[in-house]
C-alpha positions as CSV (number, residue, x, y, z in Angstrom):
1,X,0.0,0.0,0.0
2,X,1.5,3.3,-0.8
3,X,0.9,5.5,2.1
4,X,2.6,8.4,0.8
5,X,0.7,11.8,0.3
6,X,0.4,14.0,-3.1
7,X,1.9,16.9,-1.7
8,X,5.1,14.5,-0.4
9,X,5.2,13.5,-3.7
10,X,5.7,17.0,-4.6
11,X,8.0,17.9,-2.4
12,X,10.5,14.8,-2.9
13,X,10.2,16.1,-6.8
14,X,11.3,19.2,-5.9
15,X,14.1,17.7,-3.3
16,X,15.4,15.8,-6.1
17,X,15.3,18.7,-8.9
18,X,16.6,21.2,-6.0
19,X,19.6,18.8,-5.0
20,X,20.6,18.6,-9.0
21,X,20.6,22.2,-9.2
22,X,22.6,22.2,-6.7
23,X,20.6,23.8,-3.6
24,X,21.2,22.3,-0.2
25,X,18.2,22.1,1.4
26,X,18.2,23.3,5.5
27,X,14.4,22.4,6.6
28,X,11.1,21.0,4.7
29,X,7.6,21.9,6.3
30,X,8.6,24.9,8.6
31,X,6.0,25.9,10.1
32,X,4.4,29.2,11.4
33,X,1.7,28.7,13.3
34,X,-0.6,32.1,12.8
35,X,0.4,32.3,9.0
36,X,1.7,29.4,6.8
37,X,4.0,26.7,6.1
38,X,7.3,27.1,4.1
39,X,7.6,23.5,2.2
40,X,11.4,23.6,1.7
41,X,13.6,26.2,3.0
42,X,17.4,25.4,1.1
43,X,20.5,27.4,0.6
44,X,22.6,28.9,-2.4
45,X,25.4,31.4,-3.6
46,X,24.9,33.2,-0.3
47,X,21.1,33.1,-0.1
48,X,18.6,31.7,2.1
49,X,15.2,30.5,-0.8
50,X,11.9,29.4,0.5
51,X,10.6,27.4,-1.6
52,X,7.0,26.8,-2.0
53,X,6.0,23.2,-4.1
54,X,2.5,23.2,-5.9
55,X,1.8,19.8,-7.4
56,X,-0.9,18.5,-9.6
57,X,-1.5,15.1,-10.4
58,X,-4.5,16.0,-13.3
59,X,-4.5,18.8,-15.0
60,X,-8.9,18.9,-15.0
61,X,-8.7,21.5,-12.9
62,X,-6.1,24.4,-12.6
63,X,-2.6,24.5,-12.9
64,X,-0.3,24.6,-10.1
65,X,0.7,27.8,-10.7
66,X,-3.0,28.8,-10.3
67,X,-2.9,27.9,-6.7
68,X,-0.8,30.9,-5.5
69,X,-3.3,34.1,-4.5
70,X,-2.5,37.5,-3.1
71,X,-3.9,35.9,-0.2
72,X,-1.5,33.4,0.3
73,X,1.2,35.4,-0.7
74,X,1.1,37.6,2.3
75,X,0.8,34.3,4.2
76,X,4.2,33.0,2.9
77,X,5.8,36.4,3.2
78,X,4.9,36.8,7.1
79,X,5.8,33.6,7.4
80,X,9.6,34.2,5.9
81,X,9.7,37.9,7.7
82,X,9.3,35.7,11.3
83,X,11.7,32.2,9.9
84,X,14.3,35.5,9.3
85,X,13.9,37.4,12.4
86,X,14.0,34.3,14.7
87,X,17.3,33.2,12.4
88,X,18.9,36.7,12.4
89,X,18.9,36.3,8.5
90,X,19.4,39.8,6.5
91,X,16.4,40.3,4.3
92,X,19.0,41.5,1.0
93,X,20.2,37.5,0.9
94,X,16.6,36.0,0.6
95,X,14.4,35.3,-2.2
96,X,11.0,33.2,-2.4
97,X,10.8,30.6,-4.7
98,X,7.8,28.2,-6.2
99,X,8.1,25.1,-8.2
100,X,5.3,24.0,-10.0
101,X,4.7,20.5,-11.0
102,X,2.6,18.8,-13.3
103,X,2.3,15.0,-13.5
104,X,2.3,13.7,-16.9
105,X,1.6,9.9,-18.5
106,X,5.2,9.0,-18.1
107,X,6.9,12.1,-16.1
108,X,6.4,15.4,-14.5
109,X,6.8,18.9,-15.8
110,X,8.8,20.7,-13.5
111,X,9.0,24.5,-13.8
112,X,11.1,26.3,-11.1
113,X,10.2,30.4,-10.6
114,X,13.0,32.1,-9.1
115,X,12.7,35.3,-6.7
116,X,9.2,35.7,-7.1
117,X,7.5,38.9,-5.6
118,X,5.6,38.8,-2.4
């Protein structure tokens, strides 16, 4: 029985493309209790990326990129303001990241935004 959840799926995806780019990833599912959760939170070059993972196994509905509102943008950026201030990280080495995956017959489509405005 496979006990393992879409949005793991996702986020081991994005592990495995974020490892081959050479990120090294710090923590997966911080949390912030009053706001959000940051899926993966990795370092390169200097600079501390939260990463948020959107993954879609059908593509009936929206895409993955669909998923992020205004609303949930100010979630993720309160969330990163509070993970920096509690880590003492500068806000001029940080950048917010989302990788969007769609599953396909055979493989997944994996498109990586970098330093995407919040």
């Amino acid at each position: 029985m496979n006990t393992t959840k879409t949005w793991d799926q996702g986020e081991v995806i994005a592990i495995k493309y974020l490892q081959s780019k050479w990120y090294d990833i710090h923590t997966t599912n911080f949390k912030f209790w009053r706001f959000w959760e940051i899926d993966i939170i990795a370092f390169k070059d200097d600079i501390t990326v939260f990463i948020e993972v959107k993954y879609r196994r059908s593509e009936t509905f929206w895409s993955p990129e669909e998923s992020i509102t205004p609303n949930k943008l100010r979630k993720f950026k309160k969330t990163i303001e509070y993970y920096c201030v509690k880590k003492r990280i500068d806000f001029w080495k940080i950048e917010f990241n989302v990788i969007a995956i769609q599953k396909k017959a055979t493989s997944n489509r994996v498109t990586h935004y970098k330093n995407v405005e919040i």
